[in-house]
C-alpha positions as CSV (number, residue, x, y, z in Angstrom):
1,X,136.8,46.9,12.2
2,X,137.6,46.0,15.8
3,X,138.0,49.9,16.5
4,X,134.2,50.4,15.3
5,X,133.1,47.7,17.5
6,X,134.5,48.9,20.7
7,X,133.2,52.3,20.1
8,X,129.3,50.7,19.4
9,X,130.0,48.9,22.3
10,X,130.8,51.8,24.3
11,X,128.2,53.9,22.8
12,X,125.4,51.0,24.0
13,X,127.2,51.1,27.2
14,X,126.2,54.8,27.6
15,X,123.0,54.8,25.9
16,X,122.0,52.2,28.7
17,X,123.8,53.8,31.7
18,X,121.3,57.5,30.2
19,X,118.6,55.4,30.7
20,X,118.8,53.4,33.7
21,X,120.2,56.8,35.8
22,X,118.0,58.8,33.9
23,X,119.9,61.5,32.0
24,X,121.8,62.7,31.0
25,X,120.8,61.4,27.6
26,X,123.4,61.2,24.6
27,X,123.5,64.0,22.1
28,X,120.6,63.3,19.2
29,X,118.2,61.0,21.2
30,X,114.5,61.4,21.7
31,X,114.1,63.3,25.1
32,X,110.7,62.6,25.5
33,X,110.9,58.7,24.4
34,X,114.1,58.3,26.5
35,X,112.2,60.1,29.8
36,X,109.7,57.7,29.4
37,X,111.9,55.0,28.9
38,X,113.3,55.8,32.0
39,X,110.0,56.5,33.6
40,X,109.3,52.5,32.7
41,X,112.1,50.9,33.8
42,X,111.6,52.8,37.4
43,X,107.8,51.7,36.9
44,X,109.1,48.5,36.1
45,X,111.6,48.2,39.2
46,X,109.7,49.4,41.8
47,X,106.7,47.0,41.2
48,X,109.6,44.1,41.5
49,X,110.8,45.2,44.3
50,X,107.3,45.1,45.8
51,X,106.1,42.0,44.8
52,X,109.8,40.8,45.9
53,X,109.2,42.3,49.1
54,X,105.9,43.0,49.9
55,X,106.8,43.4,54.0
56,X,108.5,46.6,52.8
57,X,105.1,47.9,51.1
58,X,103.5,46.9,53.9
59,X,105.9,48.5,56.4
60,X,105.9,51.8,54.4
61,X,102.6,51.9,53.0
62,X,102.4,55.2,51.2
63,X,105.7,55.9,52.2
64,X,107.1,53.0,50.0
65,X,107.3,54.4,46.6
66,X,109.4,57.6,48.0
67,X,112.0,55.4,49.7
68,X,112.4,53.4,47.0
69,X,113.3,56.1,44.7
70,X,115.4,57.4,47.0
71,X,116.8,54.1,46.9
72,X,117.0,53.6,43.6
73,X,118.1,57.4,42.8
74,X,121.1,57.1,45.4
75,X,122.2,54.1,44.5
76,X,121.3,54.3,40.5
77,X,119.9,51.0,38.6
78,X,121.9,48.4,38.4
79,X,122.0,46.1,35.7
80,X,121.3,43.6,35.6
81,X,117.8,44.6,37.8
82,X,118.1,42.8,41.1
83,X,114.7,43.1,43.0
84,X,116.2,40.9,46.0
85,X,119.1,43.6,46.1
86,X,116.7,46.3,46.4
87,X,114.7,44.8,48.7
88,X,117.7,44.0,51.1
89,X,119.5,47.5,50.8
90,X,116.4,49.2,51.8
91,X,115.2,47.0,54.4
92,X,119.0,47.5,56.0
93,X,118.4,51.2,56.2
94,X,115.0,50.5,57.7
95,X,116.8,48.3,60.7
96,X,119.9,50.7,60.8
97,X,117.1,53.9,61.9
98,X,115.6,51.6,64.5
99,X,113.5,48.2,65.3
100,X,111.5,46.7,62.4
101,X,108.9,44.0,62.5
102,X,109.0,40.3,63.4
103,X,108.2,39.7,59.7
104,X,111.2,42.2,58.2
105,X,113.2,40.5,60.8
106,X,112.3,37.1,59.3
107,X,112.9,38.1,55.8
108,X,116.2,39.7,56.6
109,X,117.7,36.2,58.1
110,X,115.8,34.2,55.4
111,X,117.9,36.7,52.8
112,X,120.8,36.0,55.0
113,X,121.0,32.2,54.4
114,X,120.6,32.4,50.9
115,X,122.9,34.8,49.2
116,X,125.8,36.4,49.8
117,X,128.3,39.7,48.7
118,X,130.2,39.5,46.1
119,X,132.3,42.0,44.3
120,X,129.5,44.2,45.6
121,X,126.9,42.5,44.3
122,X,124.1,39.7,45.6
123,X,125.0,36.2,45.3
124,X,123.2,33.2,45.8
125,X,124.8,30.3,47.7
126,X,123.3,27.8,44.9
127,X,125.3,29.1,42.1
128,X,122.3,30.4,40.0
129,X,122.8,33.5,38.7
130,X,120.9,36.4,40.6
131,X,117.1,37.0,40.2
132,X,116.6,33.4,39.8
133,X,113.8,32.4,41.5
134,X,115.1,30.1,44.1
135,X,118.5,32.2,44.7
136,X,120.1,32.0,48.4
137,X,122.7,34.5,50.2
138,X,125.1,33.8,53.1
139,X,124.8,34.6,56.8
140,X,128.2,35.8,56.9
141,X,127.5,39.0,54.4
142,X,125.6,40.7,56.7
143,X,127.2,41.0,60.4
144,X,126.7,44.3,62.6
């Protein structure tokens, strides 16, 4: 019985790790209801990370949804969805190719005070689990 279980576990564990990256798919899915699964939860992610950042869609304008796929397509979707994350990983690349707005700026150190890295992932300084609404990060995360 345990045997079964870690194989359905590992079987939900790809099935989710298809759709979050994707593809590939496992054998004997739908193709075109797991595509637009995908398709949703990139829909999904990209209109967080906007209304998580909106100085980035501001910043980027028509230019935002691109870089954000790149984003997301370099770095894969990570579960659990972290908006903040996203936000933060892209607006570092912004600073890294050259000066960004007083507003970025601001956002950055606000980001900076509330959360911090851990085991490469976004922790806030309050103890609440990330993507909770009030969620801070650490100054010390983020040094040049």
């Amino acid at each position: 019985m345990e045997k079964a279980r870690r194989r359905l576990a590992s079987m939900e564990a790809e099935f989710i790790r298809s759709l979050l990256a994707g593809g590939p798919y496992p054998a004997g899915s739908d193709l075109r209801g797991m595509q637009a699964t995908s398709q949703l939860l990139r829909s999904k992610r990209l209109r967080h990370l906007a209304k998580a950042w909106p100085e980035l869609a501001q910043i980027l304008g028509n230019a935002f949804r691109e870089r954000a796929i790149e984003l997301l397509d370099s770095n894969g979707l990570r579960q659990p969805a972290h908006a903040v994350q996203d936000g933060l990983t892209l607006a570092l690349e912004l600073r890294a190719e050259g000066p960004i707005p007083d507003g970025l700026r601001l956002r950055l150190l606000t980001v900076q005070l509330r959360y911090r890295w851990q085991r490469g992932r976004l922790q806030p300084l309050d103890g609440r689990t990330c993507g909770s609404r009030d969620a801070w990060w650490s100054r010390s995360a983020f040094r040049d």
